[in-house]
GULOTI-607072 format. One line per field, with one value per atom (N, C-alpha, C): atom name; y, x, z; residue number from 1; residue in three letters. Coordinates in pm, whole numbers, plus 50000, padded with zeros to 5 digits. Each point is the difference from the previous one (the first is absolute). Layout:
// GULOTI-607072
site = (CA:...) $
v = (Y:...) $
u = (X:...) $
w = (Z:...) $
pos = (NUM:...) $
code = (ALA:...) $
// end
This chain:
// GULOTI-607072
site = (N:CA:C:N:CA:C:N:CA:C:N:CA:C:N:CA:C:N:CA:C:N:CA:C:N:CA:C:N:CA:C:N:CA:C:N:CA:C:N:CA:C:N:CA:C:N:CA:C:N:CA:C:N:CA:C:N:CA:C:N:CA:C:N:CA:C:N:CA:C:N:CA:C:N:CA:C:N:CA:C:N:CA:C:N:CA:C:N:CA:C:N:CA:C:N:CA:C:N:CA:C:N:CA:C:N:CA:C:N:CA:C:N:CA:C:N:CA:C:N:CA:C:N:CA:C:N:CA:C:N:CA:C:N:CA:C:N:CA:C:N:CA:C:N:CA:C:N:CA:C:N:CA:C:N:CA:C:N:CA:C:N:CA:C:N:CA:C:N:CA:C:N:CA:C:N:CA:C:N:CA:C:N:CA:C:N:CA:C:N:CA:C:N:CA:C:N:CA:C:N:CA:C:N:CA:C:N:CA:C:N:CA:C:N:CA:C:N:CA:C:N:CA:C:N:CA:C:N:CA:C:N:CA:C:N:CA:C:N:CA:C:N:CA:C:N:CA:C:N:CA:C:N:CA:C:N:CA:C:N:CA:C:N:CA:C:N:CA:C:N:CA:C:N:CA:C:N:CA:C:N:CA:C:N:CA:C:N:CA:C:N:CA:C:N:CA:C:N:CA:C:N:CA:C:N:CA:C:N:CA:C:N:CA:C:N:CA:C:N:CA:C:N:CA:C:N:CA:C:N:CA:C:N:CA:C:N:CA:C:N:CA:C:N:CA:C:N:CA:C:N:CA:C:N:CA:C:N:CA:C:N:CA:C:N:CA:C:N:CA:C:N:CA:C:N:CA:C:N:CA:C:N:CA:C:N:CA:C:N:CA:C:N:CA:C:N:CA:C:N:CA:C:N:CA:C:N:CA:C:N:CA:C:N:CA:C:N:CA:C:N:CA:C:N:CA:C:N:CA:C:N:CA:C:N:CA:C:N:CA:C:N:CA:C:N:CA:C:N:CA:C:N:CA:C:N:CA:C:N:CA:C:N:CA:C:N:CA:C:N:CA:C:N:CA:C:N:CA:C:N:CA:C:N:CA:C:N:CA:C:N:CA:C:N:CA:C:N:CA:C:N:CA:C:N:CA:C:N:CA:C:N:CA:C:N:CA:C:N:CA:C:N:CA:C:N:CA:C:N:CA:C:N:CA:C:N:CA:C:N:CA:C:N:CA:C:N:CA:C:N:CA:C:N:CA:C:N:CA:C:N:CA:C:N:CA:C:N:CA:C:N:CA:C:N:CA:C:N:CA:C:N:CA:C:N:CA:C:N:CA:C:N:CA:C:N:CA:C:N:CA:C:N:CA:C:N:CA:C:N:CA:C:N:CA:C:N:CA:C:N:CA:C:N:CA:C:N:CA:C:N:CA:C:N:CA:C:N:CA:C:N:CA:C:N:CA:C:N:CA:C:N:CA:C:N:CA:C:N:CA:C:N:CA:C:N:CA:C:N:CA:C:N:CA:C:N:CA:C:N:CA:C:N:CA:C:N:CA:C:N:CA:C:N:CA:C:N:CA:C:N:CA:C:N:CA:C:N:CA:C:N:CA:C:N:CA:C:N:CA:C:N:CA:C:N:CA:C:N:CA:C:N:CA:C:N:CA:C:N:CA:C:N:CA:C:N:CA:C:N:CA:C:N:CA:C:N:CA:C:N:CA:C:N:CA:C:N:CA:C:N:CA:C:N:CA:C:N:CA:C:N:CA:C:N:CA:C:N:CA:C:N:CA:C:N:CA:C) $
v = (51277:49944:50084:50000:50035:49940:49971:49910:50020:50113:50044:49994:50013:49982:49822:49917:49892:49951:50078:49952:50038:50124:50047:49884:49962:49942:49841:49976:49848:50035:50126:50003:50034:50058:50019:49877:49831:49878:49915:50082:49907:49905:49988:49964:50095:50045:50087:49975:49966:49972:50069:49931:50063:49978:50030:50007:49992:50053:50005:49924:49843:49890:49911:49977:49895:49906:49905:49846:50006:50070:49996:50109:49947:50125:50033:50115:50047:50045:49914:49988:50108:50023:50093:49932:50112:49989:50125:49955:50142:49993:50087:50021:50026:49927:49989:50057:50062:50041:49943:49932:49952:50070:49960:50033:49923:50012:49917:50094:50047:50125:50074:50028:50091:49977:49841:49942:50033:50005:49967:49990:49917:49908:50065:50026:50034:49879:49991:49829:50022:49955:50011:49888:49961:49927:50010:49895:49999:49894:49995:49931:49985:49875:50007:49846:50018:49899:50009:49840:49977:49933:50051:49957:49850:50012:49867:49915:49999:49881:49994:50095:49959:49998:50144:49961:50124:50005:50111:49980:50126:49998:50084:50047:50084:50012:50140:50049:50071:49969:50090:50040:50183:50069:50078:49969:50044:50072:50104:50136:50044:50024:50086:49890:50100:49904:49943:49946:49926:49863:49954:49924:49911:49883:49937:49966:50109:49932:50129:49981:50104:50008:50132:50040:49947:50011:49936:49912:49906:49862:49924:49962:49923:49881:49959:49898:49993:49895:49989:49865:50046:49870:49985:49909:49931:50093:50152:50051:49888:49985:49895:49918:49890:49878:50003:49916:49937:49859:49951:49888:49938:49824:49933:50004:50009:50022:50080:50130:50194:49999:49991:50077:50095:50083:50182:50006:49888:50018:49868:50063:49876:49906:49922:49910:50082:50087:50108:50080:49980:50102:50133:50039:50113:50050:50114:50032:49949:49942:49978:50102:50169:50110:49944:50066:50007:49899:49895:49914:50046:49948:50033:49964:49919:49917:49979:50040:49962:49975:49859:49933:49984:50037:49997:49975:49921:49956:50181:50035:50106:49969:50024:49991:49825:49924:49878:49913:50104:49919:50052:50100:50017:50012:49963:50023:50132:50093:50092:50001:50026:50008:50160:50009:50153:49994:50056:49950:50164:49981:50137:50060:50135:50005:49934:49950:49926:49848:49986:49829:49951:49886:49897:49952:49984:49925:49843:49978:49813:49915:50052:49956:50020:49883:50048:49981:50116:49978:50097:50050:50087:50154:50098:50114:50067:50060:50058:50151:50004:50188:50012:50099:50077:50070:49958:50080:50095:50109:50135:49976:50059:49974:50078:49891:50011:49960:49920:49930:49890:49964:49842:50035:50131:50004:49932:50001:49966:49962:49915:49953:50124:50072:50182:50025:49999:50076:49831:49922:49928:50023:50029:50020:50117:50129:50136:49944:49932:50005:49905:49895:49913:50146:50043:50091:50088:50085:50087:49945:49851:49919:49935:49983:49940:50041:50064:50120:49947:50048:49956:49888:50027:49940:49854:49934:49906:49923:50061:49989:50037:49975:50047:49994:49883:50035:49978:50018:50063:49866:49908:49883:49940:50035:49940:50123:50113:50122:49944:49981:49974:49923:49890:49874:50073:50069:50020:50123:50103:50106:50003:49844:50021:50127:50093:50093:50042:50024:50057:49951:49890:49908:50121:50011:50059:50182:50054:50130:50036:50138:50078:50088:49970:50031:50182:50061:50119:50121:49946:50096:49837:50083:49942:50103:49935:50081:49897:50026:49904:50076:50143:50092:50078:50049:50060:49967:50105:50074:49904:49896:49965:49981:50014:50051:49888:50107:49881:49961:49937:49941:49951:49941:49996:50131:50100:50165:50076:49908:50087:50108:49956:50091:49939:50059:49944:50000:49909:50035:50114:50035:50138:50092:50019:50124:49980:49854:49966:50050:50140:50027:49890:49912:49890:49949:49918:49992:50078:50150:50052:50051:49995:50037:49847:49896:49857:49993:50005:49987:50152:50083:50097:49971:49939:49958:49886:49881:49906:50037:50096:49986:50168:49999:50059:50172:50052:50142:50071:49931:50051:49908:50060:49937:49960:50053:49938:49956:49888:49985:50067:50118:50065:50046:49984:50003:50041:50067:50016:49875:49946:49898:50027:50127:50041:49968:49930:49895:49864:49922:49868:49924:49927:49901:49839:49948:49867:49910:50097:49866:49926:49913:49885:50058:50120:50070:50070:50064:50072:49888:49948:49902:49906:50009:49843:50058:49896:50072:49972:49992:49991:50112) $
u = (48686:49929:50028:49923:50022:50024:50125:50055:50005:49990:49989:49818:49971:49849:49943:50075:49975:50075:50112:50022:49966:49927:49869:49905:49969:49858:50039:50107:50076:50015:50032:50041:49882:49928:49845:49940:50027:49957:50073:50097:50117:50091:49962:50107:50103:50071:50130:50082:50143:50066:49937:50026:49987:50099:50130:50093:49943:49925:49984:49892:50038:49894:50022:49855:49990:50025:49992:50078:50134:50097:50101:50105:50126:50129:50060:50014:50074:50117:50131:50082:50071:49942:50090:49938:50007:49958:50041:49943:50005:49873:50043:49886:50057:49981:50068:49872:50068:49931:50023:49923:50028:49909:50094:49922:50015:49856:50023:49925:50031:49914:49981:49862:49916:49958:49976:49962:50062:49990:50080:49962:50114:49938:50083:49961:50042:50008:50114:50004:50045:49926:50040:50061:50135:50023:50001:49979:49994:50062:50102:50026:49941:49917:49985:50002:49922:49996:49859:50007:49828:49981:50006:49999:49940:49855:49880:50024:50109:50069:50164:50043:50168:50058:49975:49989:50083:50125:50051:49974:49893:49998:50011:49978:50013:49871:49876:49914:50003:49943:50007:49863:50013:49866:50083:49867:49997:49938:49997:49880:50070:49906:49993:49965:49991:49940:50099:50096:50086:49931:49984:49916:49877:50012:49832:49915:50019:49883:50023:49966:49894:50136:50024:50124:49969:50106:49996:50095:49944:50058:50058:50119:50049:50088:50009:50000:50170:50038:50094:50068:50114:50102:50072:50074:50100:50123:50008:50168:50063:50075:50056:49902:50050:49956:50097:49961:50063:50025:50193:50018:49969:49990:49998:50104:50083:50096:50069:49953:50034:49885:49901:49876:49999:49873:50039:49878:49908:49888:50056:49925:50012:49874:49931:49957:49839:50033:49867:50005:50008:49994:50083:50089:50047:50120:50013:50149:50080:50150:50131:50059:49975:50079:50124:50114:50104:50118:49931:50103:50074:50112:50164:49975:49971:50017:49839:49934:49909:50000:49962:50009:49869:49951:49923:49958:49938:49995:49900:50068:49974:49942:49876:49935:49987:50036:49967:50083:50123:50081:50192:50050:50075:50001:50116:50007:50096:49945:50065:50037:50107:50037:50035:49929:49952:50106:50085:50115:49966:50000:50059:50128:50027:50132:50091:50104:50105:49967:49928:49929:50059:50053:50059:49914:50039:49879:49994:49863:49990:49939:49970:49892:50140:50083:50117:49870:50074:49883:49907:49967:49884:50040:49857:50072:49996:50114:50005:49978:49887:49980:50025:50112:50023:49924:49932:49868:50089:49917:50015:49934:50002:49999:49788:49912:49883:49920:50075:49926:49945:50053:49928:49883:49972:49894:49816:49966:49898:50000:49885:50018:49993:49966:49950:50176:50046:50129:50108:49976:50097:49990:49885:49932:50087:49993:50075:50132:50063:50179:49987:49952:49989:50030:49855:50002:50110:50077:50114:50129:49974:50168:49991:49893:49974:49966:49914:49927:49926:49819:49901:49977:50139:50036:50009:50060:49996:49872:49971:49915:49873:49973:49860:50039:50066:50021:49880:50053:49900:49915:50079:49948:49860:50042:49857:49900:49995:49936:49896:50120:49951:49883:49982:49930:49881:50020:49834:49947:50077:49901:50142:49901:50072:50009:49869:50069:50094:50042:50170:50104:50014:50073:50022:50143:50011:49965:49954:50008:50141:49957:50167:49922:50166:49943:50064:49921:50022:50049:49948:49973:49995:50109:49962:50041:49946:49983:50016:50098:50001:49989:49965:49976:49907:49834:49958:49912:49873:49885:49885:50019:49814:49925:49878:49876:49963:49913:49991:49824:49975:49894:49907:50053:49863:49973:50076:49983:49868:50002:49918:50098:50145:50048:50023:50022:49979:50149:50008:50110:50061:49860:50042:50059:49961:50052:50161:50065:50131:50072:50110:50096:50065:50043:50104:49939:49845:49918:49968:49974:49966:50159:50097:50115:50011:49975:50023:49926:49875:49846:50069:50031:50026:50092:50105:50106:49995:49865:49996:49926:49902:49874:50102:50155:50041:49946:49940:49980:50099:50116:50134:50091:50133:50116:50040:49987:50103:49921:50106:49871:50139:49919:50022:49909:50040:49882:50109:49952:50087:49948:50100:49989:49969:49941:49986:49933:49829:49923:50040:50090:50011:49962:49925:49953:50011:50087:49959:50064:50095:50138:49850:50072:49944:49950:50060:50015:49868:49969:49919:49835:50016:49870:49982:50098:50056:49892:49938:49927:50091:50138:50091:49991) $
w = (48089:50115:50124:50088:50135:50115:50006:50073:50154:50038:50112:50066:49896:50044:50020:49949:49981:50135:50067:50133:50093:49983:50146:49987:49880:49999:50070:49976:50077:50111:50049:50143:50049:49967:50091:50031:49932:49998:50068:50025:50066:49930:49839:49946:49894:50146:49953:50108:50015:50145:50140:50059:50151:50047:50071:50053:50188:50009:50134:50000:50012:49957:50140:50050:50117:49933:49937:49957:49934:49992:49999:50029:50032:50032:49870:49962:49913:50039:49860:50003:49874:49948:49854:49902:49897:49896:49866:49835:49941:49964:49897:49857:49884:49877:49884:49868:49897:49911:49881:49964:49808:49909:49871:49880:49924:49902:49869:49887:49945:49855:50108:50002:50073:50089:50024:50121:50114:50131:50147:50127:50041:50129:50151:50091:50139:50071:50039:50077:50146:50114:50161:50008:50052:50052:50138:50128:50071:50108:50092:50033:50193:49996:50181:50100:50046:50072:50092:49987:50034:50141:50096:50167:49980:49940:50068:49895:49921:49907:50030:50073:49959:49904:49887:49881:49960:49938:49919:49847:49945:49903:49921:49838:49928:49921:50088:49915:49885:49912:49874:49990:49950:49971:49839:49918:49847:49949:49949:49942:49864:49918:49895:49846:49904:49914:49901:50056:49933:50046:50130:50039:49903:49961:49969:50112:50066:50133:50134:50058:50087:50080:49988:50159:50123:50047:50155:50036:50084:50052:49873:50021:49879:50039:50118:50030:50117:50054:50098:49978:50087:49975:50154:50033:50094:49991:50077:49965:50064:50123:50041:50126:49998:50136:50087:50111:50120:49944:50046:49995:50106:49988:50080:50121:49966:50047:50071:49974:50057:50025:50119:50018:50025:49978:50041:50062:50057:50077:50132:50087:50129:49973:50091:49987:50033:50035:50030:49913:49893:49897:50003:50114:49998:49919:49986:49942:50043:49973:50072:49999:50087:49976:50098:49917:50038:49940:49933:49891:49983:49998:49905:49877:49950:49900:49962:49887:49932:49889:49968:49827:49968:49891:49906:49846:49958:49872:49914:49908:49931:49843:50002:49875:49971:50104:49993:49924:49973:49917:50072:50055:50022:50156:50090:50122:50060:50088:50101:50127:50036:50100:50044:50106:50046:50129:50040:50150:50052:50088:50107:50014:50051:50027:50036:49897:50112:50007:49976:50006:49831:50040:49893:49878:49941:49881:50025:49978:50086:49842:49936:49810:49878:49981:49890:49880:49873:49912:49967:50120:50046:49966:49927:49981:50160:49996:50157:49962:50137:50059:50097:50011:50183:50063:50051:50069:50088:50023:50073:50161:50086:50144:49980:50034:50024:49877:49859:49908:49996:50155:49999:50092:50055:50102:49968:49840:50025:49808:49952:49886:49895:50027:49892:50003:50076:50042:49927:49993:49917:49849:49966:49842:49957:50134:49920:50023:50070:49996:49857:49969:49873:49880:50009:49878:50011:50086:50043:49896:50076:49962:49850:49950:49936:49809:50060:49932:49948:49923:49987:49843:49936:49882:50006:50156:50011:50052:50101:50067:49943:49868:49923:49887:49960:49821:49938:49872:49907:49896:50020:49947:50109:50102:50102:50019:49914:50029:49859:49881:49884:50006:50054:50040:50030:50098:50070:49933:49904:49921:49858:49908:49895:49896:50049:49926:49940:50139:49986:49896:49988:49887:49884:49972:49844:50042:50141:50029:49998:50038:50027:50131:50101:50123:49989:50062:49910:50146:50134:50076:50128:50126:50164:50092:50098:50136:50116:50091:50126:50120:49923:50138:49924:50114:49954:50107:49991:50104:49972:50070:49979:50079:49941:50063:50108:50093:50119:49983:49895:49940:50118:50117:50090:50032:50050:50068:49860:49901:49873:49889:50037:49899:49876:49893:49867:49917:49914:49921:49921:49968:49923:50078:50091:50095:50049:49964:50010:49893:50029:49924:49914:50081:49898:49908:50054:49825:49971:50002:49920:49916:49997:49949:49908:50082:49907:49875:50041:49906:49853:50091:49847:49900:50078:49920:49924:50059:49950:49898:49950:49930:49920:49944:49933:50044:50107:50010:50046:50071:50015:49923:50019:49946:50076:50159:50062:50178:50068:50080:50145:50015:50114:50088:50163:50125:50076:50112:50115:50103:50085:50080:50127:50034:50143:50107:49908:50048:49993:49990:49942:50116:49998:50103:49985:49923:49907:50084:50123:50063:50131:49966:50173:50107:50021:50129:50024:49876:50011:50002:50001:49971:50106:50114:50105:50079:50078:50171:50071:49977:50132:50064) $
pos = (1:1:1:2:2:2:3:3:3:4:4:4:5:5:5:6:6:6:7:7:7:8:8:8:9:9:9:10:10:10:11:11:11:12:12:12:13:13:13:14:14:14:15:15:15:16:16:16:17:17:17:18:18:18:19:19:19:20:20:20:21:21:21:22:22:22:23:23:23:24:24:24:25:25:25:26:26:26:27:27:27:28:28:28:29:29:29:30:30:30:31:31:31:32:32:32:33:33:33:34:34:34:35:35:35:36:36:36:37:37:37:38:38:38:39:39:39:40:40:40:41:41:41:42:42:42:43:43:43:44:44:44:45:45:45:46:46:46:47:47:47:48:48:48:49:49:49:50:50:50:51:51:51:52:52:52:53:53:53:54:54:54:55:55:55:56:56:56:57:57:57:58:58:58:59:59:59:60:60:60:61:61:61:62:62:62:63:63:63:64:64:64:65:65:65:66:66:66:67:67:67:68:68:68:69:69:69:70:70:70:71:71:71:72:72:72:73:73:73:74:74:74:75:75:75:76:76:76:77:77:77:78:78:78:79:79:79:80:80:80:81:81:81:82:82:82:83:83:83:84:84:84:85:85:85:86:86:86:87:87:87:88:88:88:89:89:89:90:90:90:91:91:91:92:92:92:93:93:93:94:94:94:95:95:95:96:96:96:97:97:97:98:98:98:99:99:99:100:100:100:101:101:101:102:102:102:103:103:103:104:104:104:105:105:105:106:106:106:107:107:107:108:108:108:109:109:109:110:110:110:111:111:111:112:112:112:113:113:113:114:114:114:115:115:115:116:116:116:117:117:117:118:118:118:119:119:119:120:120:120:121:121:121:122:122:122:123:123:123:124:124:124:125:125:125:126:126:126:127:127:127:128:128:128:129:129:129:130:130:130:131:131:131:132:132:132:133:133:133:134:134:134:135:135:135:136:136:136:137:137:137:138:138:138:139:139:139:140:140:140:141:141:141:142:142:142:143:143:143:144:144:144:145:145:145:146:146:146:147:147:147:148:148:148:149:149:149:150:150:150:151:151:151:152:152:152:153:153:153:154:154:154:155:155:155:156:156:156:157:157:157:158:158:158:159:159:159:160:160:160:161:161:161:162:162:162:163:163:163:164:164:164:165:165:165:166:166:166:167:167:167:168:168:168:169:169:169:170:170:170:171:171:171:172:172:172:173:173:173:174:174:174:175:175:175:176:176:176:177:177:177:178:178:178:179:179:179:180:180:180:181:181:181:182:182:182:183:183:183:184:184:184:185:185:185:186:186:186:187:187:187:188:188:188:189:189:189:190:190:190:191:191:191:192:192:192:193:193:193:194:194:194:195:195:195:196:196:196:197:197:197:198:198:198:199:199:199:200:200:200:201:201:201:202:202:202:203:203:203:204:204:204:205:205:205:206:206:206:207:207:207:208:208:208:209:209:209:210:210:210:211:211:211:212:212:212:213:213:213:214:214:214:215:215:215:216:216:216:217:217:217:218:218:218:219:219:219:220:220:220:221:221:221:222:222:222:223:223:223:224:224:224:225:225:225:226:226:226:227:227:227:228:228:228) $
code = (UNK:UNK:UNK:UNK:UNK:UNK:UNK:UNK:UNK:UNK:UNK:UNK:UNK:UNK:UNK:UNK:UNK:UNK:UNK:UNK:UNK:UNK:UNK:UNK:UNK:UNK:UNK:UNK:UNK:UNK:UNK:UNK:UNK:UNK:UNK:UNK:UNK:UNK:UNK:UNK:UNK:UNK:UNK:UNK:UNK:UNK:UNK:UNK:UNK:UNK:UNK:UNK:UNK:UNK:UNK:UNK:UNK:UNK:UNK:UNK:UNK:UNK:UNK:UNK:UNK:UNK:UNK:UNK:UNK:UNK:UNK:UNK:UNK:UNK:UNK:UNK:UNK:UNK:UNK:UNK:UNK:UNK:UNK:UNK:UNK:UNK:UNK:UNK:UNK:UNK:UNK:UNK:UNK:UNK:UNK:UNK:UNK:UNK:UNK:UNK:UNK:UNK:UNK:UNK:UNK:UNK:UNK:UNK:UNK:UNK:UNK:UNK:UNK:UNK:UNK:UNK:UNK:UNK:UNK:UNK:UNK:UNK:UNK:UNK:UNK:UNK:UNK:UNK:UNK:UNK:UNK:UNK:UNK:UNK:UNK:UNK:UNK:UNK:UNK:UNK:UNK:UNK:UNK:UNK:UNK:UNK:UNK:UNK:UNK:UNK:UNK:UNK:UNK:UNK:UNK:UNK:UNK:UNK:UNK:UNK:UNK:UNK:UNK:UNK:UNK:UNK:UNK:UNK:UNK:UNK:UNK:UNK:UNK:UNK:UNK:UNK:UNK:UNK:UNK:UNK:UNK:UNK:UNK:UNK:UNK:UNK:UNK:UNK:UNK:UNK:UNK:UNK:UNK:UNK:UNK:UNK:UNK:UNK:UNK:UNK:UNK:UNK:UNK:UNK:UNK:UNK:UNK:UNK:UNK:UNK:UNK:UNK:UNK:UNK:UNK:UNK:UNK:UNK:UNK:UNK:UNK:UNK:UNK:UNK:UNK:UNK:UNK:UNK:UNK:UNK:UNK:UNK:UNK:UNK:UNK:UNK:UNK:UNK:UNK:UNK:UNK:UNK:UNK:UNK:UNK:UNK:UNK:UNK:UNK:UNK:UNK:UNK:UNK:UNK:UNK:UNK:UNK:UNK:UNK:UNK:UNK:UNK:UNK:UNK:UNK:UNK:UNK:UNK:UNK:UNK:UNK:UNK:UNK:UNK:UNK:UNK:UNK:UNK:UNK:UNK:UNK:UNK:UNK:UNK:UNK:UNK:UNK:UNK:UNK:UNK:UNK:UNK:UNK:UNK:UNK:UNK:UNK:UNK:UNK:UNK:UNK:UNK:UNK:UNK:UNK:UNK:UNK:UNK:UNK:UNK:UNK:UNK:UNK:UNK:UNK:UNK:UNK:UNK:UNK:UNK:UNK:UNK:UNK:UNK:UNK:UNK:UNK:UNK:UNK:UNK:UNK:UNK:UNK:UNK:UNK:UNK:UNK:UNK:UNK:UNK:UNK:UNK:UNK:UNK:UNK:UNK:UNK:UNK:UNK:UNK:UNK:UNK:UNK:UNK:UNK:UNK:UNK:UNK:UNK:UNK:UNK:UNK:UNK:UNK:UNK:UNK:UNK:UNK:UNK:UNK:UNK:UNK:UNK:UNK:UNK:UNK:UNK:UNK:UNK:UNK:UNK:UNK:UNK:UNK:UNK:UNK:UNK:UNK:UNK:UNK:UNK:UNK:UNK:UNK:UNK:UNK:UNK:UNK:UNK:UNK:UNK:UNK:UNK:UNK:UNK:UNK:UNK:UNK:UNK:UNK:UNK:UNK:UNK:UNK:UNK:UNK:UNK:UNK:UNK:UNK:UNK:UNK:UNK:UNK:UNK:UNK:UNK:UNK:UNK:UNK:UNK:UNK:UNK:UNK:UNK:UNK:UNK:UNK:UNK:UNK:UNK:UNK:UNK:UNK:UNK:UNK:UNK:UNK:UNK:UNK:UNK:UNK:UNK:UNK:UNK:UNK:UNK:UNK:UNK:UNK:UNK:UNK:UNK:UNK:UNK:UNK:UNK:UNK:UNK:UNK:UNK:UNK:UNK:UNK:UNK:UNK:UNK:UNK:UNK:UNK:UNK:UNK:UNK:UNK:UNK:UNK:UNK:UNK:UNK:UNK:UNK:UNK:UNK:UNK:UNK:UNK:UNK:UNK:UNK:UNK:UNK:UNK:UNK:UNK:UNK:UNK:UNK:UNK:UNK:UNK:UNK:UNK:UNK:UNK:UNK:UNK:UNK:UNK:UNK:UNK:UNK:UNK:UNK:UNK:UNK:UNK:UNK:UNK:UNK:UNK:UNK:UNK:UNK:UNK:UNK:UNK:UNK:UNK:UNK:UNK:UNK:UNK:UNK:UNK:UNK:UNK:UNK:UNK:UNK:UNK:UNK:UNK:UNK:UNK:UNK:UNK:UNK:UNK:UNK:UNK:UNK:UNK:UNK:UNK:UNK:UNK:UNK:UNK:UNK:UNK:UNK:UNK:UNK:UNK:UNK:UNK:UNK:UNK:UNK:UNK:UNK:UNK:UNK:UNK:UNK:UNK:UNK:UNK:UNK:UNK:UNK:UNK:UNK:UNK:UNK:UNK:UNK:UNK:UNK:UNK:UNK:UNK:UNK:UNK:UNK:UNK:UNK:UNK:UNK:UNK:UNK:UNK:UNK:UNK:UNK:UNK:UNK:UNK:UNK:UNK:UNK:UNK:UNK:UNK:UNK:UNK:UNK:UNK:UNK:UNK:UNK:UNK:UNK:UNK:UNK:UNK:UNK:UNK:UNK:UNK:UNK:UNK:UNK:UNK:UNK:UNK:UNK:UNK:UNK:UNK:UNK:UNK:UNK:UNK:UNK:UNK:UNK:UNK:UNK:UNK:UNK:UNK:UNK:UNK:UNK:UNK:UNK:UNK:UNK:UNK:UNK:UNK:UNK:UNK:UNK:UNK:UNK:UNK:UNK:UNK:UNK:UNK:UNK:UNK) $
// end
């Protein structure tokens, strides 16, 4: 198959990520490679946040013909909420930058406690992250200290990935990337022309042995995608 061609043709439609997306902040993310025989699947994970909902979530985009159904959009979930209790919005909808202390329910089933320098833990129970000086500045920027402290294992397991592209079930994950060059799909650039998939896509579809890229373009952190 031509897997690379099958993600120009998504990204020319707009269903292939956009990172530099007016309805939401991007927070981090990878891209994971499975196999099953001959079949294989390219999986985006995506982690952001949705301003005109208040909404941290986890997009998933799916390609290749491991797939029973058409690449693309593959559906989203709740990474973590706001407790009743810890708000992280005011009554005007705004950020609370500058919190010491932010608690959050994670995957809807476990609770975090995110503290600042030097600031006490207030949630017994709670898994605790020491935030770094400017992670509480805006909701994109709590998502990357999450994923930093955390790492994307927790924060995206594989049982709630399973759910929304059962494919995967019974694959072998063969090939990831949490750094890498992608395309800036509104500007008109295409996937193919991205070193990292094209180094991923070879290795996934067996034309190399091994999956090597230089990282010199990598664009995938927060930073590069923020309009701050």
């Amino acid at each position: 198959m031509d897997l690379l061609k099958e993600l120009d043709t998504k990204a020319e439609t707009f269903e292939f990520p956009v990172l530099d997306n007016a309805n939401w902040d991007y927070g981090g993310g990878r891209i994971r490679g499975f196999r099953a025989g001959d079949k294989v699947a390219l999986v985006f994970e995506l982690m952001v946040f949705l301003p005109g909902s208040l909404q941290f979530l986890v997009d998933i985009y799916a390609f290749g013909d491991l797939l029973q159904r058409d690449g693309g959009y593959s559906g989203s979930w709740t990474l973590f909420s706001e407790l009743a209790e810890h708000p992280l919005w005011d009554g005007e909808g705004e950020w609370i930058s500058g919190a010491s202390n932010m608690v959050v329910a994670l995957n809807e089933a476990q609770v975090v406690e995110a503290a600042a320098p030097g600031t006490s833990w207030t949630r017994p129970g709670a898994i605790q992250v020491r935030l770094s000086a400017g992670d509480e500045r805006a909701e994109g920027d709590l998502i990357a200290a999450l994923a930093r402290e955390l790492g994307m294992r927790v924060l995206v397991p594989d049982e709630t990935l399973f759910e929304h592209v059962p494919e995967l079930v019974a694959t072998d994950e063969v090939a990831r990337l949490s750094c890498w060059d992608h395309p800036d799909v509104a500007e008109g650039e295409l996937p193919s022309a991205s070193r990292s998939l094209q180094a991923l896509v070879s290795f996934l579809l067996n034309k190399t042995t091994r999956l090597e890229h230089d990282h010199e373009g990598d664009n995938s952190d927060r930073r590069s995608w923020s309009a701050e």
